[in-house]
N, C-alpha and C positions, 0 to 999 in steps of 0.2 A: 403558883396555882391559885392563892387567897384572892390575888391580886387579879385575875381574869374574873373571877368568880362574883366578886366584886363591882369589878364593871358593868357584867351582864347584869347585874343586880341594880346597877344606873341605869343603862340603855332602859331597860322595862321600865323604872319609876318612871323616868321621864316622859315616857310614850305616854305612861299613865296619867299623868299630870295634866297631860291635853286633852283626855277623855271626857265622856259626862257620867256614863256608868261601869260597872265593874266590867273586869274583863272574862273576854267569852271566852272556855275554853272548846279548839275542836280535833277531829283527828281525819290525818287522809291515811288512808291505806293502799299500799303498797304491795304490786304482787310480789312473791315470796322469793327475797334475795335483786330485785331492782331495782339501783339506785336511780334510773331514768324517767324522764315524763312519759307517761302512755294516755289514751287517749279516756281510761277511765281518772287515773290521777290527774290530769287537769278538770275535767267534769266536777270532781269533788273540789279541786281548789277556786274553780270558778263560783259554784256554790256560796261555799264558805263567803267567798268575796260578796257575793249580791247579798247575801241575808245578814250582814253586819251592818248593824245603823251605822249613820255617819258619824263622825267625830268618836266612836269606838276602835276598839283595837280589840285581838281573840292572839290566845297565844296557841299554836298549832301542832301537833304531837307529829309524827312523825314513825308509822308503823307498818312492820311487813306481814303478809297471811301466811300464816302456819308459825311464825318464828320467835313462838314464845318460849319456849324450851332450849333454843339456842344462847352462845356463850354469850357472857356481859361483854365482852370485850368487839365482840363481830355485831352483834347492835347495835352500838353504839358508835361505830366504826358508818355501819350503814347509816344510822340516822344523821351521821351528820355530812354525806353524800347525799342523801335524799334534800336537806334542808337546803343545800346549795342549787337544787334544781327545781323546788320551790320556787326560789327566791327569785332564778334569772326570769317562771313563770310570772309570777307576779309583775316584775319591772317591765316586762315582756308587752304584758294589755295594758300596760300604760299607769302604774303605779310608778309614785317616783321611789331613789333608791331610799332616799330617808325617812319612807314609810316601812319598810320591811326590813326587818334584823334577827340578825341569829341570834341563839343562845346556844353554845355550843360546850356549856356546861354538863358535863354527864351525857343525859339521852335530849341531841340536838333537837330544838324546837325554831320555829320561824314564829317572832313577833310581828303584827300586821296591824297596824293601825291605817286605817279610813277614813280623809281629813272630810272638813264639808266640800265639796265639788264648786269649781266653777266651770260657767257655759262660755263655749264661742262656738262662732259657728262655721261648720264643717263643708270641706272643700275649698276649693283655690280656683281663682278664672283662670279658665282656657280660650281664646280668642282664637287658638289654631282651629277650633271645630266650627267657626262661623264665617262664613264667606266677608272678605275684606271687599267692599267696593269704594274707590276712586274715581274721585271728577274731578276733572280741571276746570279751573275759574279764574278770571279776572280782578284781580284784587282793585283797581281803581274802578271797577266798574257795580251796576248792580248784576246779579246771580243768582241764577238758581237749578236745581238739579232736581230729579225723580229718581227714590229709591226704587230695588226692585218689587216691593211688597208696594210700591203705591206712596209713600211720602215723601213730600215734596217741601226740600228747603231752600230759603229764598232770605239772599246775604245785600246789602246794602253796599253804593259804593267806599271804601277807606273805611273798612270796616278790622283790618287786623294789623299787628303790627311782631315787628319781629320780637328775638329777645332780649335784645338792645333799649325796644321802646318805641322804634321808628317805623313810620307809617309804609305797609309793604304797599308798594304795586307790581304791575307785571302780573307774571304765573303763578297761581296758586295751586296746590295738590290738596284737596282735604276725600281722608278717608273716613270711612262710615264703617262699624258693624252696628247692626239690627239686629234687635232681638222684640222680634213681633210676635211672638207664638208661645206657651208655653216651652214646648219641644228647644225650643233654641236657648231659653234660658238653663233648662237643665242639663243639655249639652255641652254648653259650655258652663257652668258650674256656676250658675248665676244665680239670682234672686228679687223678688221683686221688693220686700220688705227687710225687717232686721229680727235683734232678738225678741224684742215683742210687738212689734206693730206689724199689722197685716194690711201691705198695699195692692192693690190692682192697679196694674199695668195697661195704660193702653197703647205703645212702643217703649220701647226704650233705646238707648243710643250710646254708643259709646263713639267719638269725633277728634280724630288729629289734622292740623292745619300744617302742610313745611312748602319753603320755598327754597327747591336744589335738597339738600340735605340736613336744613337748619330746620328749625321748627318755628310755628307762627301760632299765633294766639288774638284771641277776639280782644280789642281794645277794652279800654274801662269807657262804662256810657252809653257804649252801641248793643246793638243785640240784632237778632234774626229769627226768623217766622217759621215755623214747622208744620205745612198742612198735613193731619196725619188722616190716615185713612181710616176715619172711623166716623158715621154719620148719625149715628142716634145712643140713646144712656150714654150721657158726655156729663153730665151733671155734677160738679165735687174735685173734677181732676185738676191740679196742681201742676207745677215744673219742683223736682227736683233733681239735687247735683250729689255727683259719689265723690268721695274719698276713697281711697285702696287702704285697707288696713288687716295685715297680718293675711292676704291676699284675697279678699273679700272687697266689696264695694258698700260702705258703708252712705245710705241714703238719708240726706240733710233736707225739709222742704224750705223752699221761698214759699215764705209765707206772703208777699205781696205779688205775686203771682196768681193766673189763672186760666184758667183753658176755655176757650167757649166755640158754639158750632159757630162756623163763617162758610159762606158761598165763595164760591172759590174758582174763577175765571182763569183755564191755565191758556188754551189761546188766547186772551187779551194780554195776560204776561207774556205769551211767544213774543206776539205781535210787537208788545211794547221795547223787549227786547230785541228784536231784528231791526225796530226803527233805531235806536240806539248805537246799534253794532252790524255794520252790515257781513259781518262776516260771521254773526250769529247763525248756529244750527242747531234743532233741537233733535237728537236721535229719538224719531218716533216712529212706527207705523199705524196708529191708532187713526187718522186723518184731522177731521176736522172736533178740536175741542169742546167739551160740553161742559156747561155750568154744575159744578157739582158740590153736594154739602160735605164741609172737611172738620175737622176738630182743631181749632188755631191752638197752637202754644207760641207764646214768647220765648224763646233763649236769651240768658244773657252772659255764656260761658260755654265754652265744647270741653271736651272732656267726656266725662260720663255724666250725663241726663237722661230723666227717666219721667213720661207725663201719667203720674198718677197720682189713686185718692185713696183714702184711707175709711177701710174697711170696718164699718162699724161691730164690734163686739158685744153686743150687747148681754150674752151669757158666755165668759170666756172659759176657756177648756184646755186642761195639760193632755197629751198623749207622752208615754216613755215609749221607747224602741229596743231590745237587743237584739243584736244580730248573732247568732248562735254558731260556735266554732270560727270566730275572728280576732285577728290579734294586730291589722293594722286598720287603719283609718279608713273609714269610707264617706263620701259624700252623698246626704242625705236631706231629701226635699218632699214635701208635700205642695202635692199641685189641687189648690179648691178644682169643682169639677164646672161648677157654677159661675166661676168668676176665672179672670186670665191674670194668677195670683200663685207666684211659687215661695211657699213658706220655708225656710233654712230647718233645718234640723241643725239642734244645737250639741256638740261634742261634750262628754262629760269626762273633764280632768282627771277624774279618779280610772276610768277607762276605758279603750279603746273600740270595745263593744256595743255602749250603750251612748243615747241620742233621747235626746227632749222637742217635742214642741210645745212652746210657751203660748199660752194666749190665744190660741186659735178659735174660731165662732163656733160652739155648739150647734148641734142639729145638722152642720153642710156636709155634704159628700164628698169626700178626697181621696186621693189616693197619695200612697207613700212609698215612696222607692230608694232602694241605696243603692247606690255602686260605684265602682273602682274599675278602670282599666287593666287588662290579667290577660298577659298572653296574646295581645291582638284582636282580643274582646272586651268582654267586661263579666267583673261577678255581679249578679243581681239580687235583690229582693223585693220585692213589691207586695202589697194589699190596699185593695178599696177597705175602706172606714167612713164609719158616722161619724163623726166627733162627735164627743160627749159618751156617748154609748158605750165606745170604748177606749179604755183609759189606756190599755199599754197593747203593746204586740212583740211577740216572739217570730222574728223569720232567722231562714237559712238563705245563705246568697248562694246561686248556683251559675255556673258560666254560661255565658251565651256570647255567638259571634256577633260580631257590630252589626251583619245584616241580621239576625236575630233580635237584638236591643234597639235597633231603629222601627222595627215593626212592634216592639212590646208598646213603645212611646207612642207610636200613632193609635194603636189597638184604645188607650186611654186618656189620649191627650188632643180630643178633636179642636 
């Protein structure tokens, strides 16, 4: 018995040892004779959790209403049933287990220590909610295709190569998803920035090349033209490339890269093309082509590229988020209302409820939405916000059917 007593008497110094100040003590209570979580005992334990600084720890009592006058033996019995459904709460919203420890010394208590948090950020791509579109091409030849939102890329001939090394010709298959809109990038769980830089987007792309079954890839030294369909405020934009990391697209710029307006002749490219290939067709019904202003980007990689510029911050601004009665992950974005700009909401390691945005421009109007797929729908939360104005938001997510959540999106994502 010295010998447990003892330990528990370690597990605590040590927890202690990682603190900055003394420890808190607090109490949940328990309706009378329930060792179970209810819906007012996690209330209290989620409390306790948000009002402990970081790097602190609270040692947590553990008590039923009315059963003070009951035996030492059946309280102690229950506290240390009650401490073990604590505990699985805690680990539950996303504590890990070596922050939370019994003391199961006498009348059971739950130690809780609160390290400092780190951010990632929250959600994972889905590419099933964005329409896949496919062109065939000519690999020895020059190419080009029209998205269906209007952009138009245009590949050079002996432009890619297998994964071998060797210069493909013949058939090419390259697919496209577009994410042109706000609406598409939150769909599929996208972004147009990171943890703290705020980009605007004026497409963005995600491109695989295969020939048969294998996969093809843009040579080293070549590259390809993107007229994107945006004709005026082009000023600033960039080509950047993703990396996927921890299921996210992590956005790197070429900094010798840039975007600039071009006029942009797509029957003279027909033309040029059918002289070339007589067996050239261009699936149109528009008739005869007109000269029109495009926004050029260079490519020089497919994969995931995205043409944008970086959004100046000049009074930057934190917003926190909880999301009230949640205990798994939701993905969480802020869409500027003024720019075509989806900010990540960043997860907070300590738990599974709460969400940061870093850095965001004071004074713009946005809105901020979570949600999760649930049933065939999704759980929502949303609010317009000022940034700066205000600093945190408490929502509740409630379900709505996907023809419901498709119209919430449009109702504030023009």
């Amino acid at each position: 018995m010295l010998r447990f007593v003892l330990c528990s008497i370690g597990v605590f110094i040590s927890l202690l040892s990682y603190s900055n100040n003394s420890v808190q003590y607090q109490k949940i209570q328990f309706p009378t004779g329930v060792t179970k979580l209810t819906q007012v005992v996690m209330k209290q334990a989620s409390d306790i959790y948000n009002k402990i600084p970081e790097r602190n720890h609270a040692r947590i009592q553990l008590i039923g209403e009315g059963e003070g006058n009951w035996a030492r033996f059946d309280k102690i019995q229950l506290a240390k049933k009650r401490a073990y459904s604590i505990r699985e709460f805690f680990i539950g919203i996303g504590c890990s287990a070596k922050n939370v420890k019994l003391d199961l010394a006498g009348y059971a208590s739950v130690i809780l220590f609160k390290p400092k948090p780190t951010y990632s950020i929250s959600g994972q791509i889905n590419l099933n909610k964005i329409e896949q579109q496919c062109f065939r091409i000519k690999g020895d030849s020059k190419a080009y295709f029209k998205t269906n939102t209007g952009n138009i890329f245009v590949f050079q001939p002996s432009s890619f190569q297998n994964e071998d090394g060797f210069t493909v010709s013949g058939d090419i298959s390259l697919c496209v998803w577009e994410f042109y809109k706000k609406r598409d990038m939150i769909v599929s769980e996208l972004s147009s920035g990171g943890k703290d830089e705020v980009l605007e987007t004026a497409s963005t792309f995600y491109i695989q090349g295969y020939q048969g079954d294998k996969k093809v890839e843009l040579k080293s030294g070549k590259s390809y033209k993107i007229y994107l369909n945006r004709n005026e405020d082009a000023e600033g934009f960039k080509a950047y490339y993703g990396t996927v990391d921890d299921g996210n697209v992590r956005w790197l710029e070429d900094k010798k890269s840039y975007a600039y307006t071009s006029m942009f002749d797509e029957g003279e490219l027909m033309a040029e093309m059918e002289k070339n290939n007589s067996a050239f067709k261009v699936r149109s019904e528009e008739g005869e082509k007109k000269l029109e202003k495009k926004l050029l980007l260079t490519g020089k990689k497919i994969g995931w590229i995205n043409c944008d510029r970086i959004v100046n911050v000049d009074k930057p601004t934190d917003l926190d988020l909880v999301l009230d009665d949640v205990t798994d992950e939701f993905t969480v974005r802020l869409a500027l209302s003024r720019r075509n700009a989806i900010v990540p909401g960043l997860t907070n390691s300590n738990t599974l409820n709460q969400y940061k945005f870093s850095r965001v421009p004071s004074g713009e109007s946005a809105h901020v939405i979570a949600y999760k797929e649930s049933g065939g729908g999704y759980l929502v939360a949303y609010s317009q916000v000022t940034l700066g104005f205000i600093k945190s938001l408490s929502l509740k997510p409630e379900y709505k059917s996907k023809e419901e959540f498709d119209s919430l999106l449009e109702s504030f994502l023009h």
